[in-house]
Structures are given as C-alpha cells and as structure tokens.
C-alpha positions as semicolon CSV with decimal commas, in nm:
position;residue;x (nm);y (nm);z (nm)
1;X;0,928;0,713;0,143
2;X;0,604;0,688;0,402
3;X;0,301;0,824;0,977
4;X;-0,010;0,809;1,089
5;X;-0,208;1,046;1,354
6;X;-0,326;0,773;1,608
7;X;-0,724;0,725;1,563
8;X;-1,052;0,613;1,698
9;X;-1,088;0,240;1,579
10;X;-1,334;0,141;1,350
11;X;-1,712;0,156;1,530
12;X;-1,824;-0,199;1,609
13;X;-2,072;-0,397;1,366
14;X;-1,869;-0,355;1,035
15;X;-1,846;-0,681;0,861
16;X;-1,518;-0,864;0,899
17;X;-1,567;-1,149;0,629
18;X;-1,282;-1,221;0,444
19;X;-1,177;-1,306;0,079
20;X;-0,848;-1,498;0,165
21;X;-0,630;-1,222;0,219
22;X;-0,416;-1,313;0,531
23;X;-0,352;-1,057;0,838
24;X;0,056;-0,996;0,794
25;X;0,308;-0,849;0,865
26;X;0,646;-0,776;0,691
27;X;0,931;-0,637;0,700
28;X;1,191;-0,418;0,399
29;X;1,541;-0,324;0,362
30;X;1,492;0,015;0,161
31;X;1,772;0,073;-0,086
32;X;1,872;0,175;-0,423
33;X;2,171;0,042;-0,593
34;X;2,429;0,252;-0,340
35;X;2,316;0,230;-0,020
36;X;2,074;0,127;0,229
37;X;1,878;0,401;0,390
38;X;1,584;0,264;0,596
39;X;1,321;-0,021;0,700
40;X;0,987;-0,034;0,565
41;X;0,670;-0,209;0,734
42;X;0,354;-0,317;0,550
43;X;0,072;-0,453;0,796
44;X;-0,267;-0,584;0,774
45;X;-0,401;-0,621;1,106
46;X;-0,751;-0,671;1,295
47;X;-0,886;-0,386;1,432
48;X;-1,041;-0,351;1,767
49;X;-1,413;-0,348;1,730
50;X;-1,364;-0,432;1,385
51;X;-1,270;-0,363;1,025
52;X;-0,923;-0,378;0,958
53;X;-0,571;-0,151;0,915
54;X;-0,369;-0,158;0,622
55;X;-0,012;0,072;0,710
56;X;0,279;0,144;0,543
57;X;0,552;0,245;0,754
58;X;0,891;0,355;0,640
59;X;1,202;0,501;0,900
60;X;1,563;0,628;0,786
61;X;1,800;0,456;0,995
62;X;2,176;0,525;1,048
63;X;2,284;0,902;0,901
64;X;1,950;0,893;0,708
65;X;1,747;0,946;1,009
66;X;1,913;1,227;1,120
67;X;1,822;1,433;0,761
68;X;1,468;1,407;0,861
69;X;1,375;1,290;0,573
70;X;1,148;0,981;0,493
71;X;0,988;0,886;0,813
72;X;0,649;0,828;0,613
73;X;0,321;0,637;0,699
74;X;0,034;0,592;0,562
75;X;-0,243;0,417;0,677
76;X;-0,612;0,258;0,505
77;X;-0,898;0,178;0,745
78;X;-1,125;-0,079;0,619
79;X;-1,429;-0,219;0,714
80;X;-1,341;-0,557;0,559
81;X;-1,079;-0,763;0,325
82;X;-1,384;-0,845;0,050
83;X;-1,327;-0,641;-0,299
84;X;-1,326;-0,356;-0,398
85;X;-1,107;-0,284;-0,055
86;X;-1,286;0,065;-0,012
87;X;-1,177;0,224;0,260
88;X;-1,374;0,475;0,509
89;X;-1,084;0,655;0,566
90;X;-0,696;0,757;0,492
91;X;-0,401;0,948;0,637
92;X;-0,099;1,043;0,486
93;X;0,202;1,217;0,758
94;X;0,542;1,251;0,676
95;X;0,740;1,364;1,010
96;X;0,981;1,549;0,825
97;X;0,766;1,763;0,645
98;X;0,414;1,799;0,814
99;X;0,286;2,037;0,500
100;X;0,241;1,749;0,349
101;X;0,040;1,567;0,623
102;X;-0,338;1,507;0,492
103;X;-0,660;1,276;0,581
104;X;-0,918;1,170;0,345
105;X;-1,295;1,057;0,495
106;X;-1,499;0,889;0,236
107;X;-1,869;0,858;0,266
108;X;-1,938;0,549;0,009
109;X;-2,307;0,632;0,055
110;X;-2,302;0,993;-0,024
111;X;-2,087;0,890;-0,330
112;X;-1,833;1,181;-0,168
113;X;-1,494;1,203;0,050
114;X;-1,363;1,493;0,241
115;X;-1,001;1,593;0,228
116;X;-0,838;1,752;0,470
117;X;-0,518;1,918;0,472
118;X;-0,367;2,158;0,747
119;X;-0,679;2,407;0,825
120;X;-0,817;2,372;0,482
121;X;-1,090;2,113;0,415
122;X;-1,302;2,029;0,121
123;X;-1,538;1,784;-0,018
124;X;-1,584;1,618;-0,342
125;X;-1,771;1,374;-0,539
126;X;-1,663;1,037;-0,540
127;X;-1,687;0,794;-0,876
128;X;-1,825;0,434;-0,751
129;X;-1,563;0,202;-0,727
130;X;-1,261;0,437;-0,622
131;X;-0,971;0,317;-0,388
132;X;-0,713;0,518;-0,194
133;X;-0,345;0,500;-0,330
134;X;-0,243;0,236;-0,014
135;X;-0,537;-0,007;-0,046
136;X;-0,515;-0,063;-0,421
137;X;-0,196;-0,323;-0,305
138;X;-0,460;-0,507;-0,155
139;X;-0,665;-0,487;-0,521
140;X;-0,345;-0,652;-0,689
141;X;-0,290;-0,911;-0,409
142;X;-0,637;-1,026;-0,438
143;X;-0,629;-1,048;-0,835
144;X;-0,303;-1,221;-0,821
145;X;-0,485;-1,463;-0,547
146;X;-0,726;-1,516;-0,767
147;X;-0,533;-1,592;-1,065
148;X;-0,158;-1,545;-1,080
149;X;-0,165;-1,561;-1,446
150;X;-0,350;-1,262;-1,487
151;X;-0,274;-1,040;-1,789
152;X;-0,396;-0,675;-1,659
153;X;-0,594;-0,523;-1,341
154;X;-0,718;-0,162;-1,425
155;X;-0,797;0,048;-1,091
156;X;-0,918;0,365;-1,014
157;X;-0,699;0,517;-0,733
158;X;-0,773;0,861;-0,563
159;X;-0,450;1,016;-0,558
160;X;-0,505;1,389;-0,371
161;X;-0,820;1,559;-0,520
162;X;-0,846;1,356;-0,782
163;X;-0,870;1,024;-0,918
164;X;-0,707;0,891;-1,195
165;X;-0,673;0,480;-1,364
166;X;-0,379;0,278;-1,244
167;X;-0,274;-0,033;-1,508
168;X;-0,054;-0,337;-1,358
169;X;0,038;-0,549;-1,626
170;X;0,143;-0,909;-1,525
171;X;0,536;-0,977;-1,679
172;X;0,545;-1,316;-1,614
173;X;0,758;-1,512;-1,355
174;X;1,103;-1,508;-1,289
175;X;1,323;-1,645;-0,962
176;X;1,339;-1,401;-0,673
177;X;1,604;-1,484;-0,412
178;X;1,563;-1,309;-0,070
179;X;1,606;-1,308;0,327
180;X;1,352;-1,530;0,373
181;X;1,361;-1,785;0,111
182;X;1,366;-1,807;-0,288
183;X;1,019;-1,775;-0,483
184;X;0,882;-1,767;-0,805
185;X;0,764;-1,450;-0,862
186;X;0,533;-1,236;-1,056
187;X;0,696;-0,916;-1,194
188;X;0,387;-0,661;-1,242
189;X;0,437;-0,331;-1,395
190;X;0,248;-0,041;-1,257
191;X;0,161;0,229;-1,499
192;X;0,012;0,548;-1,413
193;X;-0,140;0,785;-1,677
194;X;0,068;1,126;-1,780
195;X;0,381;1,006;-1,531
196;X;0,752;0,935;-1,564
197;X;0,776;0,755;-1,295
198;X;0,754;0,370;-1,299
199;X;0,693;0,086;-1,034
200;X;0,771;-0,263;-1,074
201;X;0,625;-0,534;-0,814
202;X;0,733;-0,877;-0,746
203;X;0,466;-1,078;-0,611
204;X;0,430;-1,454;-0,473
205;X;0,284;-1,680;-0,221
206;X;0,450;-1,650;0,056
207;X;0,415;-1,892;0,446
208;X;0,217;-2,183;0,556
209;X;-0,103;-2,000;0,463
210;X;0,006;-1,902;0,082
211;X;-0,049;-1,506;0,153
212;X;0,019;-1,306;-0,137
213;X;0,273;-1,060;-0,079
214;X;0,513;-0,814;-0,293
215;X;0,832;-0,982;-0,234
216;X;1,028;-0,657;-0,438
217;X;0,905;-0,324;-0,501
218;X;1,130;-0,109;-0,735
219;X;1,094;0,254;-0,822
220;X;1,192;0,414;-1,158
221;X;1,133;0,811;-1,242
222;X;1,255;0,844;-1,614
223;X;1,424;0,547;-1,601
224;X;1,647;0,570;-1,325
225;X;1,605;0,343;-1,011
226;X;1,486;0,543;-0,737
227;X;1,416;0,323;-0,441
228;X;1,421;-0,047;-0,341
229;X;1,206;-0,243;-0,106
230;X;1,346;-0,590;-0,071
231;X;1,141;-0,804;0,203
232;X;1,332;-0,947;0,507
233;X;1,103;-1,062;0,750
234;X;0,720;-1,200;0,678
235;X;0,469;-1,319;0,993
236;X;0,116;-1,393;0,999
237;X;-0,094;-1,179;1,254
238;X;-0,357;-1,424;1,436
C-alpha cells in the first residue's frame, strides 16, 4: 500500500492550463476478498504558487494500523494537467519501513533525474517522454477523457532507476455498483513487461463535471487477488 516528506511548493510562474482533468478528491475502502484493512486517498489539488499535486495516500486502520505496515504515500508535483503529465519531482515514504523512502528530481531540460535514496544519490539520463509510476493515472484518465473507447495506451513509466513500457488495454464496459452511485465502467488491464503481477482498473465519469476517475482498482500477483480499492467518497476541489 502507499507518505510524503512535506515540501517547498512549486516556484511561481509555471503554467497552470488545463486539459479537462478536474481537481478531486476521493476516497477507498482497501480490501481483498477477507477483510478490510485501510482507506486510501487519491488527490489532485492546486498548488500554492502554482503547478499542481497528485498524492496517493493509503492508512491501515483498526488492528492493521498497529502492524505498521502500509501507511504509504506517494506524491507527483506537476507544473500543469496538459500531457504528457511530466512531473519535476516525486517522493515515495512508507512510515513503516523508511529504507524504502526515496525522491526523484527530474530536470526535463537536461534530459536527466536525480534519485535519491537514504544518503546515497545518483543521476541518470532521462528518455523524452518518461512519467513517474503515480502520474501515469493521470496519462490513462486523460486518454480515457479523450476517448473512452480506446483500444491501448502504451507509457513509459520510471519505476526506481529505470524505466520500463506500461500497456493498459481497454476491456470494454461492464456495470460497477458502489458507495456513491452505479456507473458504467471501463475495465483496463495494466500490463507491465517481465511481471507476475497484474492490475485491473475500472474507470468512468464520475460528478457534475464528468471527471474521470478509477472507480475499482484490483491487484493480482500470479493470479491471486492481492488488494482492493473500491471508491467511497468523490469531491471536486475548487
């Protein structure tokens, strides 16, 4: 599951145009088919001075909190919501085990990011047209905005050191029921090369302002369900 060090905004004069996407906010019940074991958040807020944050928070709640396990956030700066989403910078910190805490800078000019984990830092170069591994959601929103009936999106998604090509493949629509209404929904496979493990999204329009949203996000590693997000709460962020 997914905390992020608390850090400067965005400097001022980044551009803040939009390509539809919707500042949200929305609430999971995370699962698997036994139990409940936490709350997810996924926000897309306004930053101050501008540029944007994309998060991904997840807490254990009840007996699950006290394991110390899965209190994990991650979070994308932005500089706007226009395509490709490239980010300027990304943290991953999981409270429960800090040796896995890291930060990634990217320098989009310089066509290189800097990775830093613990006391160890490095740099490397950066193919054009690379996303981090929380802002490629935002990729698949925006395609599925675009056209819901989309057959595949191809990505390239930095995942650590390196980057390597994420595949979601559009399923078709099938009837979602959930906390905060029923939807038709897109069921979109995500494929990563040389893994076992599998994700499955369920997408739709969701509110008064038709955001795009993953309604269901299931997680497979050789087959077995792993972890359930199911949404439960959904606002729009003025």
């Amino acid at each position: 599951m997914l905390v992020v060090l608390l850090l400067a905004e965005p400097s001022t004069g980044w551009a803040t145009t939009e390509s539809g996407l919707n500042p949200f906010r929305a609430e999971y019940n995370v699962e698997n088919d036994y139990i409940t074991g936490g709350v997810a958040t996924l926000s897309l807020t306004p930053a101050d001075g501008g540029g944007f944050n994309f998060v991904l928070q997840t807490k254990p709640t009840g007996i699950f909190k006290w394991t110390g396990n899965g209190n994990i956030r991650e979070h994308a700066i932005l500089p706007s919501l226009n395509p490709p989403f490239e980010s300027v910078q990304y943290l991953y910190k999981d409270k429960g085990k800090p040796e896995r805490d890291y930060q990634v800078n990217f320098d989009r000019d310089a066509g290189s990011f800097d990775i830093k984990k613990g006391s160890e830092a490095s740099t490397h170069p950066l193919p054009d047209g690379v996303v981090d591994r929380l802002s490629v959601t935002l990729a698949l929103m925006n395609k599925h905005r675009a056209d819901r009936n989309f057959q595949t999106l191809q990505v390239q998604v930095l995942d650590g050191n390196n980057a390597e090509t994420v595949t979601y493949s559009n399923h078709g629509e099938e009837l979602l029921k959930t906390r905060i209404g029923d939807f038709q929904a897109n069921r979109i496979l995500k494929d990563r090369v040389n893994s076992n493990r599998e994700t499955i999204i369920w997408l739709a329009e969701v509110g008064p302002a038709n955001t795009v949203l993953p309604l269901k996000i299931e997680q497979y590693k050789r087959g077995k369900l792993t972890l359930r997000l199911i949404i439960s709460k959904f606002a729009l962020v003025d």
